[in-house]
C-alpha positions in Angstrom: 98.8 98.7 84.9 95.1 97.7 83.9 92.4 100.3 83.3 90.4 97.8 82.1 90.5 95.8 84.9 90.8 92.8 82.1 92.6 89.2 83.0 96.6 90.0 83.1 97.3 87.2 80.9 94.5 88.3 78.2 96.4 92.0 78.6 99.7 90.3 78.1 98.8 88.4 75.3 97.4 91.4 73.4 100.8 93.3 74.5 102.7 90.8 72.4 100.7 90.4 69.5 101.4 94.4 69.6 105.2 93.8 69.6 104.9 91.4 67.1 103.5 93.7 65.0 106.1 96.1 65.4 109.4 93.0 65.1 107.7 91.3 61.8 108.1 94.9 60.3 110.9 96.0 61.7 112.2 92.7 61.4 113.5 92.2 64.9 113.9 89.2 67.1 110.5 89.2 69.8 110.0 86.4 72.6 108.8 85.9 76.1 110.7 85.3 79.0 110.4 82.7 81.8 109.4 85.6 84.0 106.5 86.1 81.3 108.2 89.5 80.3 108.4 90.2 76.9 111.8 90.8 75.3 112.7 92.3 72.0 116.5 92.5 70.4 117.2 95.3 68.3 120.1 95.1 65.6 120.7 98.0 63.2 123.6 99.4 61.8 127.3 99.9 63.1 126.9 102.3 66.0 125.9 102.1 69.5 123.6 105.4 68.8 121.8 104.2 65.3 120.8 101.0 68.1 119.7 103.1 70.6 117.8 105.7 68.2 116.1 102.4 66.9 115.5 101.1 69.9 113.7 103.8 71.4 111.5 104.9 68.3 110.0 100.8 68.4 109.4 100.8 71.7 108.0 104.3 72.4 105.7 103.1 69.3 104.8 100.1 71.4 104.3 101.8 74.5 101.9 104.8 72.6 100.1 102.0 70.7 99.2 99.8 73.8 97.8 102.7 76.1 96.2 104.1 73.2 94.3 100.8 72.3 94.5 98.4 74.6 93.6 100.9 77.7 96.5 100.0 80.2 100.5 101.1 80.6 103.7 99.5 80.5 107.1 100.9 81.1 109.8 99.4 78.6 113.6 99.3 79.4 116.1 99.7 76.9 119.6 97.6 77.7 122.7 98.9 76.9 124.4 98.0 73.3 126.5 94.7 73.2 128.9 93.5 70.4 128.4 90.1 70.2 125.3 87.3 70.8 126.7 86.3 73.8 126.6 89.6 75.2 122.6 89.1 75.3 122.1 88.3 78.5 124.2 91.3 80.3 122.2 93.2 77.7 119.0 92.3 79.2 120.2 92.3 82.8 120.7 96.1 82.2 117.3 96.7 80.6 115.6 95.1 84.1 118.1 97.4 85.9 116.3 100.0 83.5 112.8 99.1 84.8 114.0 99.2 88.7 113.7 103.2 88.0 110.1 102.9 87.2 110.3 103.6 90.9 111.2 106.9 90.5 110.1 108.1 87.5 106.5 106.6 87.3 104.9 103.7 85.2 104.2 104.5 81.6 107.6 105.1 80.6 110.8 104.4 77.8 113.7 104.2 80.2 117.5 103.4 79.5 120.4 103.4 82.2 121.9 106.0 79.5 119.0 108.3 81.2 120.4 108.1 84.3 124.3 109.0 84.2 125.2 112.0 85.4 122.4 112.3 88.1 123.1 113.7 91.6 123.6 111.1 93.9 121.2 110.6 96.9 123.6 111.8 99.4 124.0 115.2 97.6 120.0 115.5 97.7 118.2 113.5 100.3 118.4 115.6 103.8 120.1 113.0 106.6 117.6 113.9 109.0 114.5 114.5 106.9 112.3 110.9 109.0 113.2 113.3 112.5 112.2 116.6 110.9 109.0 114.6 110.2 108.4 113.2 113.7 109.0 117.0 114.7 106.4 118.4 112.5 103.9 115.5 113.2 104.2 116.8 117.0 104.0 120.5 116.4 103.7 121.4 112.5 100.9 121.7 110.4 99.7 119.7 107.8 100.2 121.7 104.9 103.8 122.1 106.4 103.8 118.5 106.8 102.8 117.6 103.0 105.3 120.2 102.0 107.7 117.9 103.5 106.6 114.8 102.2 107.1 116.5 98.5 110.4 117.6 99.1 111.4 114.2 100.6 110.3 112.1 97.4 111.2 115.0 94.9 114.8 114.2 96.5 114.5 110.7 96.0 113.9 111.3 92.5 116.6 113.6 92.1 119.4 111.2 93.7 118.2 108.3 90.8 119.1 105.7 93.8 118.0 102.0 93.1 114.7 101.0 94.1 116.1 99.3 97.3 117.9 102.3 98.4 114.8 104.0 98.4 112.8 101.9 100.0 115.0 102.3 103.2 115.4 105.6 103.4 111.2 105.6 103.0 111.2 102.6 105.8 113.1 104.7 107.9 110.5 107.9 107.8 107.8 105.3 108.5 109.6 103.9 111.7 109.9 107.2 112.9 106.9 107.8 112.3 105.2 104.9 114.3 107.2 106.2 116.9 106.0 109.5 116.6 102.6 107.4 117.4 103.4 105.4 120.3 105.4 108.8 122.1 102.0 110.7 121.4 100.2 107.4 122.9 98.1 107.7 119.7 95.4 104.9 118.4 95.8 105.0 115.1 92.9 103.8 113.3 94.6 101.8 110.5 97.9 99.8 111.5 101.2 101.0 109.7 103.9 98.5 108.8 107.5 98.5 107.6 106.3 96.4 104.7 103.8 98.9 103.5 105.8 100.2 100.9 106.3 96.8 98.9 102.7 97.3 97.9 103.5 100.0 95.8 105.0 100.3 92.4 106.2 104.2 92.2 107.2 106.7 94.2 104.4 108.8 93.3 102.3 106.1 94.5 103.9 106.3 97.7 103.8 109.7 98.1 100.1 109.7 97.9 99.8 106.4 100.5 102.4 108.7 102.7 100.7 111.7 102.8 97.4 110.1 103.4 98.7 108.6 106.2 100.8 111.0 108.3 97.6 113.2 107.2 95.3 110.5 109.2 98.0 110.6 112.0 97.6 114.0 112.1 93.7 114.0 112.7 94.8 111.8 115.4 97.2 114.2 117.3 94.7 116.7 116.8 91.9 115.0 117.9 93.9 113.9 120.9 95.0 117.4 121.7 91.6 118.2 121.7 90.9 115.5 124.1 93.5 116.0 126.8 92.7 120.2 126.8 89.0 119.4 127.1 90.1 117.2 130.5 92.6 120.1 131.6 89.7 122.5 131.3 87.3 120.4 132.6 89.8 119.9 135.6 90.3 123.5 136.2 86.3 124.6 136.0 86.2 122.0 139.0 89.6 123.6 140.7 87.4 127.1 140.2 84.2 125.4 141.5 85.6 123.5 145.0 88.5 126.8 145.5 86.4 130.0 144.9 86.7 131.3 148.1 90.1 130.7 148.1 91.3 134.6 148.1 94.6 134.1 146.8 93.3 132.2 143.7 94.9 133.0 140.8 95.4 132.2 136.9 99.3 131.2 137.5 98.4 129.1 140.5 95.5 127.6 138.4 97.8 126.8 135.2 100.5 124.7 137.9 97.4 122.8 138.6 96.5 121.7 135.2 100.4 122.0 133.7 99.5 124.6 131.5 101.2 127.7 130.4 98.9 130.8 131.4 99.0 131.7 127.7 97.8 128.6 126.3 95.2 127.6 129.1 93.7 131.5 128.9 93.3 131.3 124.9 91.5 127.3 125.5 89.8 128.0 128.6 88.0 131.1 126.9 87.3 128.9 123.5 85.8 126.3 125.7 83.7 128.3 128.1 83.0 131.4 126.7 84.6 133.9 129.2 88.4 134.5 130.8 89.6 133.1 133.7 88.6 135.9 136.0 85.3 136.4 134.2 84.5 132.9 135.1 85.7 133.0 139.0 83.5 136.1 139.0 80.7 134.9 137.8 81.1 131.5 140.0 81.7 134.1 143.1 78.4 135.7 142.3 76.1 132.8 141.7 77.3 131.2 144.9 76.5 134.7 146.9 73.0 135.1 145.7 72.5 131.4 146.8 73.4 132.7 150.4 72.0 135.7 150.0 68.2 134.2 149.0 68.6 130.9 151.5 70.4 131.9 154.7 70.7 135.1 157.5 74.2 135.7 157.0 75.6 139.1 157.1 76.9 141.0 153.3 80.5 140.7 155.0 80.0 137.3 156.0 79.1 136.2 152.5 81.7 138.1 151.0 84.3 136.5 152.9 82.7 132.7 152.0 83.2 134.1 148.2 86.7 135.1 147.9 86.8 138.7 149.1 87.8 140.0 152.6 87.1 143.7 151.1 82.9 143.7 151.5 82.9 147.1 150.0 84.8 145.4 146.7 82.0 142.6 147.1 79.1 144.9 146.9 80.5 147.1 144.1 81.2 143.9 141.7 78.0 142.5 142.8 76.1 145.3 141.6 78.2 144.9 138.8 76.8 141.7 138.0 73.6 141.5 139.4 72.9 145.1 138.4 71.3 145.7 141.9 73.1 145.6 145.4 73.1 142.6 147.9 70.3 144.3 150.1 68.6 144.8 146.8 69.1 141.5 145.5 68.0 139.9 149.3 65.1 142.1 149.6 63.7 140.6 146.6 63.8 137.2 146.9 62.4 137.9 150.4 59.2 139.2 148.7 59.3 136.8 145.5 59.6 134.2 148.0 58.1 134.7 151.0 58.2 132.5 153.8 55.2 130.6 155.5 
């Protein structure tokens, strides 16, 4: 990977004359593929480990060298030991099958199928359900619950060593569930997410941090939603309060059937959004609308208590006081003298 952000080919080229550094030395066999990789043959001594010791010490050196001098990272894969010439190409077949892994274990890297023997297999690590456990915390978790996830998921990726394509459907499978997750919610997302998102990355690491950054945007998106549809629900129920507060029998359950809220809920939004509790905010509505008939029209106190909600006029007077801090005569024989008439 380029830090430079040099021409591959001038990168490549300068990566070889490295190697050949190392193979005239070393005396080693160095060429390049027709897939414009760069392959090195090791031959030294008469056992498999003296080849692999040697193996691992040139290109270790190689790799250290190039990051060190020429600013960028490659990952090297070792094959496995073969007998004879014509055992070569099964040789190098296993060394690609090395590089595959740079999937798991990140770029910048020695690697050898040797490494990975004896590794738990992906069934024994990776959680069956882990892409619905996701969906499910998308709905109702939080995010640091939700990046917690995400880090367990690729930490069991890791741990299972499963080839690259194995991976990649297990990860294709969280993402489907995840778009899902999207269209259930009826979410917008602002960027598109595709199946074939994942082929743009090289690592898992990398595609932890693309995942994470993405469920994290989906989950501005639920939230921002959420926020949404309760400020409508509110909004309905202020109007509910506003068109039924004379309505006696008014009350927070018969309120929360109206929006679909539980009482719970709605009373811990409806005070964040207006300031005061449900009864608080009947009250006050109760009030305003009495002093309006008590400063513009001749009705009697128990006439205008029963047009606000209470059949008890001594229970109107006392939270009118209350409120008001004066009594309806009090409160009517002011705005007679504030505002006389002609």
């Amino acid at each position: 990977q380029s830090e430079s952000g040099q021409d591959t080919e001038i990168l490549r080229y300068a990566a070889y004359n490295l190697f050949e550094e190392i193979a005239l030395r070393e005396d080693l066999l160095l060429f390049r593929t027709r897939e414009e990789r760069i392959a090195l043959v090791v031959s030294d001594g008469a056992e498999d480990t003296d080849v692999y010791e040697k193996a691992f010490r040139v290109a270790e050196e190689a790799r250290f060298y190039i990051h060190k001098y020429l600013k960028f990272t490659v990952t090297i894969g070792v094959g496995q030991a073969v007998q004879a010439a014509q055992q070569l190409p099964a040789s190098y077949t296993s060394a690609l099958s090395a590089l595959d892994y740079r999937f798991l274990l990140g770029k910048n890297r020695v690697i050898s199928l040797l490494d990975m023997e004896g590794r738990p297999s992906l069934a024994e690590t990776l959680r069956a359900d882990w892409d619905r456990q996701l969906a499910s915390a998308v709905k109702t978790g939080s995010l640091e619950e939700i990046r917690q996830l995400i880090r367990e998921f690729v930490c069991d990726l890791k741990q299972g060593m499963a080839p690259m394509d194995s991976c990649i459907f297990h990860i294709q499978k969280v993402i489907l569930s995840l778009m899902n997750t999207i269209q259930e919610l009826g979410l917008h997302e602002p960027r598109s997410i595709l199946l074939t998102d994942v082929y743009r990355f090289k690592t898992l690491d990398e595609i932890e941090a693309w995942l994470t950054e993405t469920v994290t945007s989906v989950m501005n998106a639920v939230a921002e939603n959420r926020h949404h549809l309760t400020h409508m629900q509110i909004r309905k129920a202020v109007d509910y309060i506003e068109t039924h507060y004379a309505d006696e029998d008014i009350s927070l359950q018969h309120l929360c059937r109206h929006v679909l809220m539980s009482t719970s809920y709605f009373s811990l939004v409806f005070k964040q959004h207006t300031g005061e509790t449900f009864v608080e905010y009947l009250t006050r509505t109760r009030m305003d609308k009495a002093k309006e008939l008590l400063a513009h029209t001749g009705l009697k106190f128990y006439e205008i208590a029963g047009q606000v909600g209470y059949n008890d006029p001594n229970y109107f007077s006392i939270l009118f006081k209350k409120h008001a801090g004066m009594t309806p005569r009090e409160f009517r024989d002011r705005q007679a003298k504030e505002n006389p008439q002609p």
